[in-house]
C-alpha positions in Angstrom: -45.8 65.2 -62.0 -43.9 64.9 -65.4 -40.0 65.4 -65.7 -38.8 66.3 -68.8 -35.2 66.2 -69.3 -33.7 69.0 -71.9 -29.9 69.0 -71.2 -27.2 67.6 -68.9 -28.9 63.8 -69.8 -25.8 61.6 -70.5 -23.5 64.3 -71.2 -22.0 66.4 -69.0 -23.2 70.3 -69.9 -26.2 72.3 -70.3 -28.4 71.7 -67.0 -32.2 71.8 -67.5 -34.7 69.5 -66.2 -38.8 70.6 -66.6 -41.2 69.8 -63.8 -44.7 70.1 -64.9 -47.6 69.4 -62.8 -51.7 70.3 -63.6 -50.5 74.2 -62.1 -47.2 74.6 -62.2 -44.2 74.6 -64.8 -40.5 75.1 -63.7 -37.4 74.9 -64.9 -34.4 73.3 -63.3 -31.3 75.5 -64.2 -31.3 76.8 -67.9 -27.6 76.2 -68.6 -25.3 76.3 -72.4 -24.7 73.5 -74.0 -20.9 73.5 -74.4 -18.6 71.9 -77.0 -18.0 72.2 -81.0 -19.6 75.3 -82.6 -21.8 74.4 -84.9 -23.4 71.5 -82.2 -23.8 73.8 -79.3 -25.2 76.4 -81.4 -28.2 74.2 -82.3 -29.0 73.2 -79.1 -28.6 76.8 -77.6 -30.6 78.5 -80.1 -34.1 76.4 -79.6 -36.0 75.6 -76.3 -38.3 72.7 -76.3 -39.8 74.4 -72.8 -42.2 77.1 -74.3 -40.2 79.8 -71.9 -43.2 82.3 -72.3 -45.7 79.6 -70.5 -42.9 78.9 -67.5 -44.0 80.3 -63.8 -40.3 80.2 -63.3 -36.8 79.2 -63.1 -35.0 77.6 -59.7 -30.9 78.2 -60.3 -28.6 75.9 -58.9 -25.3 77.9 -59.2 -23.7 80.5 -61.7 -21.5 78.0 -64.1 -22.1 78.8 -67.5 -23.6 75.2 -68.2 -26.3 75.9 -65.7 -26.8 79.4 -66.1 -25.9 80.5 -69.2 -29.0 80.4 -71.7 -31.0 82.3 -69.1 -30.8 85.6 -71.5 -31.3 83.3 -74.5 -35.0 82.0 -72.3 -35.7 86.1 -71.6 -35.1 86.4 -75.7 -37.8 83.8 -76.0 -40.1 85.0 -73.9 -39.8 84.1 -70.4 -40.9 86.9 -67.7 -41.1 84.7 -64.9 -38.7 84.6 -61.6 -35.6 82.9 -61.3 -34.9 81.9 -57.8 -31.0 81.3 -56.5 -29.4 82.3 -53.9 -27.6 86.4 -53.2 -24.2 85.5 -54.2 -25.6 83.4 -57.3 -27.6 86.2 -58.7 -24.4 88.5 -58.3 -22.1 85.5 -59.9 -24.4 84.9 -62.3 -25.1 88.9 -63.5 -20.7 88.8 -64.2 -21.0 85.6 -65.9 -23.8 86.2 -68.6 -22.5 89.2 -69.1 -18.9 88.1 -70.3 -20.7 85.2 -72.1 -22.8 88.3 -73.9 -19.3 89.8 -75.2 -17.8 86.9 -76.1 -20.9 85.8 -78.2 -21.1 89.6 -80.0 -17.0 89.2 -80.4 -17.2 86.3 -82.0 -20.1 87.3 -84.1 -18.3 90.4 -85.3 -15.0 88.3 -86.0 -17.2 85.7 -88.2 -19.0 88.4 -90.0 -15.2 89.7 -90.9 -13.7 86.7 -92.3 -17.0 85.0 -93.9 -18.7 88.0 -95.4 -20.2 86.7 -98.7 -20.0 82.8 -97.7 -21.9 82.6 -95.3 -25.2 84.1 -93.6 -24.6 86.5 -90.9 -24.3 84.6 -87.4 -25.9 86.6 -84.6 -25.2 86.2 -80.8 -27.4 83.9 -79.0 -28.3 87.2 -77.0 -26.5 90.2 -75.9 -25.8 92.5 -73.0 -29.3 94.2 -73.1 -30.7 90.6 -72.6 -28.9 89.8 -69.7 -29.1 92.8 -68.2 -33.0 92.7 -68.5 -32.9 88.4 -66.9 -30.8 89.9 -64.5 -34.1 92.1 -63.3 -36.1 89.2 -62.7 -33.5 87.2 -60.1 -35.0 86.8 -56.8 -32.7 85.9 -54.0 -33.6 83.6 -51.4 -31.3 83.1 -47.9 -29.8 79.3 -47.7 -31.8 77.0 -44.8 -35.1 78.7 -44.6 -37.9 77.4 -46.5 -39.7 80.1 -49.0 -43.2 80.0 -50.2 -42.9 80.7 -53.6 -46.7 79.9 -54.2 -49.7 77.9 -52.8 -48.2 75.0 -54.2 -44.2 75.4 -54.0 -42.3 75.6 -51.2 -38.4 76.0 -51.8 -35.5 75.4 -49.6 -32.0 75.8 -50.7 -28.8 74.0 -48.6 -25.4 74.4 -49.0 -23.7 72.3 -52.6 -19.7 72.7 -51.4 -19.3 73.2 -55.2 -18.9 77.2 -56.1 -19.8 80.5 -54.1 -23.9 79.8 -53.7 -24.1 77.3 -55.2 -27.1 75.0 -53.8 -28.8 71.8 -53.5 -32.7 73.0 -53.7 -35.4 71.3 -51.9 -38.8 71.2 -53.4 -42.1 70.6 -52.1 -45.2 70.7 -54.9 -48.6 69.8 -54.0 -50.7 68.4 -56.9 -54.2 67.4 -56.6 -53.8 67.7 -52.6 -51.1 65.5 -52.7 -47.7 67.1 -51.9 -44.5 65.7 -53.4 -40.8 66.3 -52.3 -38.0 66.6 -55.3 -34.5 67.1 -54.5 -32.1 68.4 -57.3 -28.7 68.5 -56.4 -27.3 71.0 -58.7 -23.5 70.0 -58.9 -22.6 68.4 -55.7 -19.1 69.4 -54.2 -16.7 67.8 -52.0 -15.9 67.9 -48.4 -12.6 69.1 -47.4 -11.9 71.2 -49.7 -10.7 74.8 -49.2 -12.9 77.9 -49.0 -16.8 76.7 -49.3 -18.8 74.9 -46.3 -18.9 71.6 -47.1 -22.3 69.9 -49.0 -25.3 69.6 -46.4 -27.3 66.6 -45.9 -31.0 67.0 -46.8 -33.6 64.6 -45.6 -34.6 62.1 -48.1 -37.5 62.7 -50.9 -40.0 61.5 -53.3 -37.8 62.2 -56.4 -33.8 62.6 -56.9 -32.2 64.6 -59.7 -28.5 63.8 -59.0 -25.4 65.0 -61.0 -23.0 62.6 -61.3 -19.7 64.2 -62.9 -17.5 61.9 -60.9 -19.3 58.5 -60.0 -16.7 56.3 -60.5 -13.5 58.0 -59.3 -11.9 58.7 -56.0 -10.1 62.2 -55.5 -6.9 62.8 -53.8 -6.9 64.9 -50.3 -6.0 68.5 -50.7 -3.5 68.6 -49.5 -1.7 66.2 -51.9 -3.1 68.7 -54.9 -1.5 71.6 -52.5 1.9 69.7 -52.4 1.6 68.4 -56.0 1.1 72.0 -57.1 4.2 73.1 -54.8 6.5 69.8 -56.7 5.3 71.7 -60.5 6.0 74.9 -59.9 9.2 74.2 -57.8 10.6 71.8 -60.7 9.6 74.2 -62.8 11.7 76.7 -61.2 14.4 75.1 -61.7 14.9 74.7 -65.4 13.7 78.0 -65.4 10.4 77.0 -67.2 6.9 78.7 -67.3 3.7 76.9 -65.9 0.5 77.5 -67.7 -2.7 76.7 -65.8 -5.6 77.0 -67.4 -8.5 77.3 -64.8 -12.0 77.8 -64.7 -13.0 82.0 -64.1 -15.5 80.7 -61.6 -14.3 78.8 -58.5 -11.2 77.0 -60.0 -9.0 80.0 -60.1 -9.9 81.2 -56.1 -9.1 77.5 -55.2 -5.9 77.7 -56.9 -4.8 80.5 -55.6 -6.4 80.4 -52.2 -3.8 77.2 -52.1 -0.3 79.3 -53.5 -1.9 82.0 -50.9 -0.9 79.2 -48.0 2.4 78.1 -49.5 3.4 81.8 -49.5 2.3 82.2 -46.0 4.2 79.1 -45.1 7.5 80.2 -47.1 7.2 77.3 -49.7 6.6 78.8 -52.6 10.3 80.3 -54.7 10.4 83.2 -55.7 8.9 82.9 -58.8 6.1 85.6 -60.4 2.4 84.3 -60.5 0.0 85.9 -62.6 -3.3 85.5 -62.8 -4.4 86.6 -66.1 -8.3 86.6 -66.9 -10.7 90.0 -66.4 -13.3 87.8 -65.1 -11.8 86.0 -62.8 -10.7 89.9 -61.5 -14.1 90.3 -61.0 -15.1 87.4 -59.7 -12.6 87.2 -57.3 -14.3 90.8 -56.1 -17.4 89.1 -55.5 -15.7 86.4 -53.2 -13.7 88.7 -51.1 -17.5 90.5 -50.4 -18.6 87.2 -49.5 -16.1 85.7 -46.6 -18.9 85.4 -44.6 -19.8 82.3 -47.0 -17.0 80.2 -46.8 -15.7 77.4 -44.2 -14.5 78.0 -40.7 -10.9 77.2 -41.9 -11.1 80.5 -43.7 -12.8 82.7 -41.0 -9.7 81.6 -38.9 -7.1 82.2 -41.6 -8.7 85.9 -41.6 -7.7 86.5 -37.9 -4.0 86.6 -39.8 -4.4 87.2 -43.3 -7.4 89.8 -44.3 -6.9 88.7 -48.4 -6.7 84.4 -48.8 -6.7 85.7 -52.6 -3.7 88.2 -52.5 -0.5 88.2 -51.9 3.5 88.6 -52.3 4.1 87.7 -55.6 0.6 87.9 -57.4 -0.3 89.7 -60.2 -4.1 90.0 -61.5 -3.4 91.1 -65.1 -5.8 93.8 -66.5 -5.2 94.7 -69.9 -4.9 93.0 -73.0 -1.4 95.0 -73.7 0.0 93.0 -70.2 -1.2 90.1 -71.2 0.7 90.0 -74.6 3.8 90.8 -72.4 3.0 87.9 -70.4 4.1 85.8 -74.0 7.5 88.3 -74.7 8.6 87.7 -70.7 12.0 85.7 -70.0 12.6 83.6 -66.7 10.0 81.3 -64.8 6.4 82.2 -63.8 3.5 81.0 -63.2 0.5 82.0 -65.2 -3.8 81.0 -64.2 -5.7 81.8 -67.2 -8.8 81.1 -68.8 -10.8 78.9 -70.2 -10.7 75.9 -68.0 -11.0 73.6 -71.5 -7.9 75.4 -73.4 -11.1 76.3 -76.1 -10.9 80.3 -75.4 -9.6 83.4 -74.0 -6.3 84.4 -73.4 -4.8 80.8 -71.9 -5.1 79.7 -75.6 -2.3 82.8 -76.7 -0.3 81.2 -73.2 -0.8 77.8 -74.7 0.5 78.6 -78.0 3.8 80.0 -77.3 4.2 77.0 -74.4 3.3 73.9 -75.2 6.9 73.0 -77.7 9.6 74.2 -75.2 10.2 71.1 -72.9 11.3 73.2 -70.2 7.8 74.9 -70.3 4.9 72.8 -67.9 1.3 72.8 -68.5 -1.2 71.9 -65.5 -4.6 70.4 -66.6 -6.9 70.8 -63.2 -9.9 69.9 -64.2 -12.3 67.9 -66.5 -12.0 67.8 -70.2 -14.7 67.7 -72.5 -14.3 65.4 -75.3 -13.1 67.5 -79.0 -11.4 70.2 -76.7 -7.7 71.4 -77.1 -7.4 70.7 -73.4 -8.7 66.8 -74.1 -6.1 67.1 -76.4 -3.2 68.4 -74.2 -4.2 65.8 -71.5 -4.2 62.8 -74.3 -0.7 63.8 -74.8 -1.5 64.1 -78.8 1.9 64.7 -80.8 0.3 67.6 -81.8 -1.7 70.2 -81.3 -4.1 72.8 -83.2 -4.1 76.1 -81.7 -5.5 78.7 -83.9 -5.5 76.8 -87.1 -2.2 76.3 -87.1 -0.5 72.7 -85.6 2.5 73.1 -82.9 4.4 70.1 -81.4 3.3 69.0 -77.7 6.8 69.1 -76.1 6.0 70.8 -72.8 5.3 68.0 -69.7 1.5 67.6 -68.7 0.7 67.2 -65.3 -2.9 66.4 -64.8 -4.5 67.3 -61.3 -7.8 66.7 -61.6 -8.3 66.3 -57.4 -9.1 70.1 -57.6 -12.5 69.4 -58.6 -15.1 71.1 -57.0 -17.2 68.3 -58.2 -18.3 65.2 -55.4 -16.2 62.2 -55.7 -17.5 58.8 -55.4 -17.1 58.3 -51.1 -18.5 62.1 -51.1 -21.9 60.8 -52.6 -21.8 57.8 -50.6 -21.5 59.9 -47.7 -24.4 62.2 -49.0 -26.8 59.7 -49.9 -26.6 57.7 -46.7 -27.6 61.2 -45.3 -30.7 61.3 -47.6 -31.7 57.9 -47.1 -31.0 58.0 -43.4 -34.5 59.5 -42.2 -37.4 59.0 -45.3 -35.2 57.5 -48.1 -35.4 57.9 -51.7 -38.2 57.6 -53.8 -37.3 57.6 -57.9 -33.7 58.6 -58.5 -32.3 60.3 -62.0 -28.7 60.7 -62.5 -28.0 63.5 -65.0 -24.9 65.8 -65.9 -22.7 62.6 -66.2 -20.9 60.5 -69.2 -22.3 57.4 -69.2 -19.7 55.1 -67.1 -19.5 57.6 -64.3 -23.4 57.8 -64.3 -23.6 53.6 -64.2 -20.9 53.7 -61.7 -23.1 55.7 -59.6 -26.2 54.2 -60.1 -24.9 50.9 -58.8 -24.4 53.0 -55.6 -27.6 54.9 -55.5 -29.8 52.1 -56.1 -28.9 50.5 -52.4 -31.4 53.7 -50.9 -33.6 53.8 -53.6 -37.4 52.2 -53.9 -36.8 52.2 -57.8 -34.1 51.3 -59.6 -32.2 54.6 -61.0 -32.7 56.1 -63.9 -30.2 57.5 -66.0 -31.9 59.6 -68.4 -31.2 60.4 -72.7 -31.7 63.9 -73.8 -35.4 64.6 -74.0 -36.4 61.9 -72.1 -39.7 62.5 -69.9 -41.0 60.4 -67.3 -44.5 60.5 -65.1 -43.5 60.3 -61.4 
């Protein structure tokens, strides 16, 4: 069996990992790479997996950096399945299409303002492509395993990390000699609000292990419930705005599942949240259909409360037109709006008439890509570029980053003595990591390893 590694090797973005054996070739997630234009954009655009030759694709979750050159593989060629779980396939079908429109948006706004200087820049794909991927998705039920062929078997177990989302068991024969790989997708946490937490998996042959957050440690929830309750509070008070920039997918329905139990518990002030992104509108759809997914903290809350995502107080904004008015409003409110990096969408129109007032409070909850305006924001630069134009950072910064839905460093612990516990680990990889947090990590993993871990470059490939 050969593992090829073609994204998510010592950076954290674009998931895609290539098994290969004498029948079989299948790919690992087919996530964007995400980060400056003109980068991105060249590893997006070319596939060093021959899509048309792949039998087909297993999908960890619906994040854009794991799903989001599916169309882009289709436009290549690929007719194969691509095997996730039900709510992935109907997370993923809202996600590639917004990523469609954003790409044709941008490629009509560029075609504006360079005509004559430059070549015309095409979407990566469009709508028709993802609507014809979208065909091919076969859904498979968590904890039961599926025979996919005579020589795959696949079992997928609950991640923690976003609606079903998965860690995916494999088991390929090759030349009567059957081998069990484990791929993690993005690992969550335990203990945190809405999802089941991760499920231990018996050991395996081969590891593929993300490692996002190897070397840190987060904070309980509920310190980031009460920390959230202190900003907008304070912020209250001096009658100042908080901008959250969140994450469509998962970050937003943690946030305000969180102001959902404040309000329930008559913390919150008064104050007017807003939650100001069309997708995560729809996304949010897609979790209300799916209660039945998440932990048994929520199926109790429901005996009381029939919406954790609504209530006294929130707003889901619709229209562009509101949105704007968002910008022209007087008095304190809270507004969640994407992108989660402060690179796009409407959060970047919040940002820009926020970030000089001192009174004003923006929340970073999450990880921040290096060259990003929200790297930027959490560096505390002096200033900041927002639209081509520079604007002084006078607004306090209060990072949060224990909202991750990403596994901290006792959470893998935890999860890899529940691996190693019955058969142990074979070969480990550690991908979708910067370097330090994938070291880190590997000076824990190698204690239930035979081999010493591997943490992979780009385009590495490896005989295991």
């Amino acid at each position: 069996m050969r593992i090829t590694f073609l994204g998510a090797a010592g950076e954290v973005t674009g998931s895609q990992h290539l098994i290969e054996t004498d029948s079989l070739r299948l790919l690992l997630d087919c996530g964007f790479f995400q980060g400056r234009r003109a980068a991105a954009r060249a590893k997006n655009e070319k596939f060093r997996c021959e899509p048309a030759k792949l039998d087909g694709v297993i999908l960890s979750h619906a994040h854009i950096d794991h799903c989001g050159n599916l169309p882009g593989l289709y436009r290549h060629g690929f007719r194969g399945p691509v095997f996730c779980t039900p709510a992935t396939a109907d997370v993923a079908e809202i996600m590639l299409q917004d990523s469609a429109k954003i790409q044709e948006e941008d490629a009509r706004y560029l075609h504006r303002h360079l005509r004559g200087r430059h070549p015309p820049v095409e979407p990566l794909y469009t709508r028709e492509h993802v609507a014809e991927v979208c065909k091919l998705f076969e859904p498979l039920e968590y904890h039961q395993w599926h025979e996919l062929s005579r020589r795959l078997k696949v079992r997928f177990s609950d991640a923690g990390h976003i609606l079903g989302s998965a860690i995916t068991e494999l088991e390929v024969e090759e030349r009567g000699d059957t081998r069990r790989v484990v791929f993690t997708g993005d690992l969550g946490r335990r203990g945190l609000p809405l999802l089941r937490d991760p499920q231990p998996v018996p050991g395996c042959d081969v590891l593929i292990c993300e490692s996002t957050y190897g070397n840190r440690v987060h904070p309980p929830a509920e310190d980031l419930k009460q920390r959230l309750l202190e900003i907008i509070r304070e912020a209250y008070a001096v009658d100042g705005r908080v901008i959250i920039p969140a994450f469509s997918l998962g970050r937003t329905q943690q946030v305000v599942y969180f102001l959902n139990e404040l309000t329930n518990d008559s913390l919150l002030p008064p104050i007017p949240i807003f939650v100001d992104s069309p997708l995560s509108r729809k996304l949010t759809s897609v979790y209300r259909h799916n209660k039945d997914e998440m932990d048994a903290e929520v199926q109790q809350l429901l005996n009381s409360d029939s919406d954790p995502f609504g209530f006294r107080g929130l707003t889901y904004i619709a229209s562009q037109k509101e949105s704007t008015e968002l910008n022209r409003r007087k008095g304190s409110f809270v507004v969640i709006s994407a992108s989660g990096m402060c690179e796009s969408g409407r959060v970047v129109h919040h940002l820009k008439h926020a970030v000089s007032r001192p009174e004003n409070t923006i929340v970073i909850i999450g990880f921040q890509a290096g060259h990003t305006l929200g790297r930027r924001i959490v560096e505390r630069q002096p200033k900041v570029r927002i639209f081509d134009r520079e604007y002084p950072l006078r607004a306090k910064v209060e990072t949060v980053n224990g909202l991750s839905a990403h596994a901290d460093v006792e959470d893998f612990k935890w999860w890899f003595e529940q691996l190693a516990s019955k058969t142990g680990v074979g070969q480990a990889f550690l991908v979708h990591g910067e370097p330090e947090s994938a070291e880190a990590l590997a000076g824990i993993l190698r204690d239930y390893c035979d081999e010493e871990p591997i943490i992979p470059e780009l385009y590495d490939s490896f005989e295991v």
